[in-house]
C-alpha positions in Angstrom: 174.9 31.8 60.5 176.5 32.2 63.6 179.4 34.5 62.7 176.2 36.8 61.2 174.5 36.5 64.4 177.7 37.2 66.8 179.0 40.2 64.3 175.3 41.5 65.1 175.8 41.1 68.7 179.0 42.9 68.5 177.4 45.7 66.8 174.9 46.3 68.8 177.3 45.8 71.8 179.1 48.6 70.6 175.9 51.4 69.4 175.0 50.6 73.2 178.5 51.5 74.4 178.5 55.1 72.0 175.1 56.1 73.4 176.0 55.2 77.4 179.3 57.0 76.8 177.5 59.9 75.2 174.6 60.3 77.7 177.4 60.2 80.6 179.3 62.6 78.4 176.3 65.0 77.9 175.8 64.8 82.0 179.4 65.8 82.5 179.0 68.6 80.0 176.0 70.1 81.5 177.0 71.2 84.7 180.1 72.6 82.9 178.4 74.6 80.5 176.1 76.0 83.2 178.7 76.8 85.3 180.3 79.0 82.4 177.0 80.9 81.6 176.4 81.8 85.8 180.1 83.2 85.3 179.1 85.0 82.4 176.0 86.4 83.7 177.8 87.0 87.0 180.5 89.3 85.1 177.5 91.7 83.9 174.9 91.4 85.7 176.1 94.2 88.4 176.5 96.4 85.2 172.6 95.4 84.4 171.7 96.5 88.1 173.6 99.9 88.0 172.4 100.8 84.8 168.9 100.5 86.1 169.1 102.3 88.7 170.7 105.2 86.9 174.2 104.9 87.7 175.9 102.7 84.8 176.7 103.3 81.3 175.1 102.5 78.2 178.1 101.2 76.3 179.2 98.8 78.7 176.2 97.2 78.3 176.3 97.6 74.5 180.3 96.4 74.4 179.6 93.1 76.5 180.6 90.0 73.9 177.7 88.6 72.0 177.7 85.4 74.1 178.0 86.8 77.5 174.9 89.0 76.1 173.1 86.0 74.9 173.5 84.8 78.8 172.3 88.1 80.6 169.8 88.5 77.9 166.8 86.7 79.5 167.5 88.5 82.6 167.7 92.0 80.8 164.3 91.2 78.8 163.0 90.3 82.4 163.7 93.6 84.0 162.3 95.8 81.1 159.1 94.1 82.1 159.7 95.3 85.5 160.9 98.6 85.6 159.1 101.5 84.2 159.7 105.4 83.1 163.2 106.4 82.0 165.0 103.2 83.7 163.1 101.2 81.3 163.8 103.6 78.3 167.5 103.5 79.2 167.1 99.5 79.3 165.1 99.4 75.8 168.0 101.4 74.0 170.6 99.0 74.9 168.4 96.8 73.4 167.6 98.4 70.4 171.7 99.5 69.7 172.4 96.3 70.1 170.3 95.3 67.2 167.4 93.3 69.3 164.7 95.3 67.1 166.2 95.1 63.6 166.8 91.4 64.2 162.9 90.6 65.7 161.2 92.4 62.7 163.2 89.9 60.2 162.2 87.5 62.6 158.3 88.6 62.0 158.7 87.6 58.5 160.5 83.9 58.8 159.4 80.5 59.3 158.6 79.1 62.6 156.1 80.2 64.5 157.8 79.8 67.7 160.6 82.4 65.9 157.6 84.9 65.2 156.3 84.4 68.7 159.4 85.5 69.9 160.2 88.4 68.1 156.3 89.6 68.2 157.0 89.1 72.2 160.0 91.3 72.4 158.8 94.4 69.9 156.1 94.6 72.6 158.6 94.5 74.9 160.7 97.2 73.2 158.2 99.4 72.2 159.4 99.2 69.2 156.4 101.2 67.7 157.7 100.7 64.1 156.5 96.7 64.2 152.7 97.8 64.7 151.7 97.5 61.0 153.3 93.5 60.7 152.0 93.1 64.2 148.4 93.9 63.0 148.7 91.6 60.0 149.8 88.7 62.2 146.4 89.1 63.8 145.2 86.7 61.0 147.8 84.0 61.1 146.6 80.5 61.1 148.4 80.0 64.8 146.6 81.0 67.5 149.1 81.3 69.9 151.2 84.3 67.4 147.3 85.9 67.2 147.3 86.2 71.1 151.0 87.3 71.0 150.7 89.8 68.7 147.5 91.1 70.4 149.4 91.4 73.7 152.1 93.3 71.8 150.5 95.9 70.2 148.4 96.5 73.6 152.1 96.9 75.1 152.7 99.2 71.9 149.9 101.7 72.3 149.8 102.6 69.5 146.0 103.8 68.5 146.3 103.3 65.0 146.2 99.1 65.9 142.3 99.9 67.1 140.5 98.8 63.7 142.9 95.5 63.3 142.5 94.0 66.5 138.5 95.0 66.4 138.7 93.0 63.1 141.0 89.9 64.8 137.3 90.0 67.1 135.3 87.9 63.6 136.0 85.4 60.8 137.1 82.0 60.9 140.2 82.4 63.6 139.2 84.7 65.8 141.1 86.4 68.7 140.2 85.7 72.3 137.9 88.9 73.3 139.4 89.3 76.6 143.3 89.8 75.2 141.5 92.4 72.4 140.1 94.4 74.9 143.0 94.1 77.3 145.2 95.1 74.4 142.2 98.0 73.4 142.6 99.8 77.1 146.0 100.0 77.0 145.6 102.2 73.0 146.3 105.6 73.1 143.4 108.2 73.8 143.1 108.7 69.7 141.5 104.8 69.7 138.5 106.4 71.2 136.4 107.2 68.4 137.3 103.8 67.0 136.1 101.8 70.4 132.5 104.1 69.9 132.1 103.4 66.2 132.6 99.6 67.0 129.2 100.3 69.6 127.5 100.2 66.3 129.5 97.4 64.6 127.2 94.4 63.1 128.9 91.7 65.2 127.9 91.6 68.6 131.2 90.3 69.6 132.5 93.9 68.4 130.2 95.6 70.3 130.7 93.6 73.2 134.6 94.3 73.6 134.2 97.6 72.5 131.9 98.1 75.9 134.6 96.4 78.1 137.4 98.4 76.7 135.3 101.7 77.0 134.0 100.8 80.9 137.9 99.9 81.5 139.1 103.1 79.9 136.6 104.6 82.2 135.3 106.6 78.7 132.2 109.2 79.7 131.8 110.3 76.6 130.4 107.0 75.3 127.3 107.3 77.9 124.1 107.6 75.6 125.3 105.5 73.4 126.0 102.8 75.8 122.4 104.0 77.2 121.1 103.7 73.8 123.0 99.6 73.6 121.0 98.9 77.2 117.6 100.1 75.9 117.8 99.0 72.5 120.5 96.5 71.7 118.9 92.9 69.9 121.3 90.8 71.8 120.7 90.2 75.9 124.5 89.7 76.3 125.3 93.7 75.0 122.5 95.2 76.8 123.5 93.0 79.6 127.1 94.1 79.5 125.8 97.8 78.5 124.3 98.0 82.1 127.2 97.0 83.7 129.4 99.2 82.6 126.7 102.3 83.3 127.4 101.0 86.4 131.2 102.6 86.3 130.6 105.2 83.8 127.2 106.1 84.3 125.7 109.3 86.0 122.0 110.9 86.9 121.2 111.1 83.6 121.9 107.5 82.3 119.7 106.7 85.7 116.3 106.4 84.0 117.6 103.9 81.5 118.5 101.5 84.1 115.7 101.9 85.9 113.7 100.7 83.0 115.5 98.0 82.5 114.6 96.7 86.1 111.2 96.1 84.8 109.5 92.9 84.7 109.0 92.9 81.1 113.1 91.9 80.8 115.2 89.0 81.3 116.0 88.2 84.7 120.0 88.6 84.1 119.1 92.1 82.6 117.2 93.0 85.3 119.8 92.0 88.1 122.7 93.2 86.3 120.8 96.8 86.1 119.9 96.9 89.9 123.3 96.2 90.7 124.6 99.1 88.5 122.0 101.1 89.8 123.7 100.5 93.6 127.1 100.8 92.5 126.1 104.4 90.9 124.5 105.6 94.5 121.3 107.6 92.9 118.9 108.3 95.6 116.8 108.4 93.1 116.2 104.6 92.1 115.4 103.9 96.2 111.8 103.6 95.4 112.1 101.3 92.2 114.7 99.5 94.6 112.6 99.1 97.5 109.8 98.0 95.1 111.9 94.9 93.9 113.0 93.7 97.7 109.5 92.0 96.4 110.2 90.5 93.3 109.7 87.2 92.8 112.8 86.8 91.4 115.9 85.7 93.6 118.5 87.5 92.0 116.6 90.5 91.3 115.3 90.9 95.3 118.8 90.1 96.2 120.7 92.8 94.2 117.8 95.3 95.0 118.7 94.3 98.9 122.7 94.7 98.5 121.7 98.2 96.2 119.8 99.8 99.2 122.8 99.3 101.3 125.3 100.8 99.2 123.1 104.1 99.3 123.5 105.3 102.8 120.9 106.0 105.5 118.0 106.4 102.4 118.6 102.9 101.5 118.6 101.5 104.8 115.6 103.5 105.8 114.1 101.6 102.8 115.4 98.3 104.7 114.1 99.0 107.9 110.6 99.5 106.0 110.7 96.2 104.4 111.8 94.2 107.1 108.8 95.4 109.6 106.0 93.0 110.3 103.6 91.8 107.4 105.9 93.2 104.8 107.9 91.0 101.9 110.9 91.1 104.4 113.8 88.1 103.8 116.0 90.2 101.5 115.9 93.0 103.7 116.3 91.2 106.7 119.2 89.7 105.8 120.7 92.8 104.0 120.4 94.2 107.4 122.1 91.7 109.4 124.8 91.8 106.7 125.1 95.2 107.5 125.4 94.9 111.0 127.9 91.8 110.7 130.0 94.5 108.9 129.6 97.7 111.4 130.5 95.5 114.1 133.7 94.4 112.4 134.6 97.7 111.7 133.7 98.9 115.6 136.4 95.9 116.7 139.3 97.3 118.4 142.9 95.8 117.2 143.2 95.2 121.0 140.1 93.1 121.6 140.7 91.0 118.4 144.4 89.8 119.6 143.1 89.1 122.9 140.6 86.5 121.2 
């Protein structure tokens, strides 16, 4: 019994020993190993720079051994995303004659989604406008993080033709994130615009909701009366909600009248501020009655974007003010829209001078 228990003892004496002299092993390795890769990066790294800027040559880049690559490669993939025009074409053919694209798209179709990731992450990077159509059917994976990859890739593609999959990736059971899709949806080529106006009419109110953010961001006009058409008519508040607010950057005279109606009292209180506000970022002269009428409304939000509106629109607007704020007349809001306004004309009066002395 006790020759068992010492050769135990002795055994585990010794796994201890292995693992402490491998752990000390592993520190003294490290610092080694990351000593070689600076020197590696450090070899090529002026080449990178040159090369950027115009001055260096393609195959040196494209010659460098595989692992001296393999160390300047994170740096490379780092300024791609920083440089733009032909620096970053110059900087994506390396890439691509070096076999980074052929090697990513057989990467779409392994195992692993961290693998997929990857290579979904640097065909965007590429442009590599060939790995749209496997792009668009990763949309559906069962991983969410590849689903917001992708969708950030094919926004960095362009490419319009991805319009109807990541619209799609917007419903079912593993939906994308609506923000990425319309990120990735104002970045499409102009052809996705017919696609973004037929989605104004899409059954899904999540549809129609992106669509509206990537038309306002893509600063689309032609989309007006039907976004007019969304903010009068639309059976979900959050799309006519959103439809206002975008009239608010697209919008012009004649999308006016529909945002005035959808000030009345008859609507939601959100509607109804979200529309005065549009109305104020648009400048219309023409909505400084309605405007002046709702300095009176009893709802806070309403009054107070009526109040901010009437600034925005000049010396009509503040006219309207002055009118509210006199005696016996429903003046808070355009009291204090007034003093806002004079805070800000006295800090734009402020000499440079007089502030340092302070």
């Amino acid at each position: 019994m006790i020759r068992v228990v010492t050769l135990g003892f002795l055994i585990l004496l010794a796994l201890t020993g292995v693992v402490t002299v491998a752990a000390v092993a592993t520190r003294a390795v490290r610092p080694l190993r990351d000593r070689r890769r600076h020197r590696l990066m450090a070899r090529h790294r002026r080449d990178l720079l040159e090369f950027a800027a115009g001055e260096g040559d393609p195959d040196a880049l494209v010659d460098i051994p595989e692992r001296a690559w393999k160390a300047l490669e994170p740096s490379a993939v780092q300024l791609l995303g920083k440089v733009r025009g032909e620096a970053r074409e110059a900087i994506a053919g390396v890439f691509e004659r070096r076999g980074a694209a052929v090697e990513a798209m057989r990467d779409l179709r392994r195992r692993g989604v961290v693998r997929r990731a990857r290579a979904a992450e640097m065909l965007g990077t590429l442009g590599h406008a060939e790995a749209v159509p496997d792009l668009c059917a990763l949309l559906d994976d069962r991983h969410p993080d590849l689903r917001i990859v992708c969708a950030r890739a094919l926004g960095r593609l362009g490419d319009a033709a991805a319009a109807p999959a990541l619209l799609r990736s917007l419903t079912g059971p593993r939906p994308t994130p609506s923000h990425l899709v319309a990120h990735a949806l104002t970045h499409l080529g102009p052809d996705a615009t017919p696609e973004l106006i037929r989605a104004l009419d899409h059954a899904d109110p999540q549809v129609r909701l992106t669509a509206l953010d990537a038309l306002g961001l893509r600063g689309v006009a032609a989309a007006r009366s039907q976004i007019a058409g969304l903010l009068e008519r639309d059976g979900s508040l959050a799309v006519r909600t959103r439809a206002a607010a975008v009239l608010g950057r697209l919008g012009t005279g004649s999308t006016v009248d529909a945002l005035v109606a959808a000030t009345g009292a008859v609507h939601p209180t959100a509607l109804r501020g979200q529309a005065v506000r549009s109305l104020g970022e648009l400048g219309i002269r023409s909505a400084v009655e309605q405007l002046a009428h709702l300095l009176a409304d009893p709802h806070h939000e309403v009054a107070h974007q009526a109040s901010r509106a009437l600034l925005r629109l000049g010396t009509t607007g503040l006219r309207a003010l002055e009118s509210a704020a006199s005696p016996g007349a429903p003046a808070a809001h355009a009291i204090e829209a007034l003093a806002v306004q004079r805070l800000a004309a006295e800090r734009a009066t402020r000499s440079p001078v007089a502030t340092d002395d302070r």
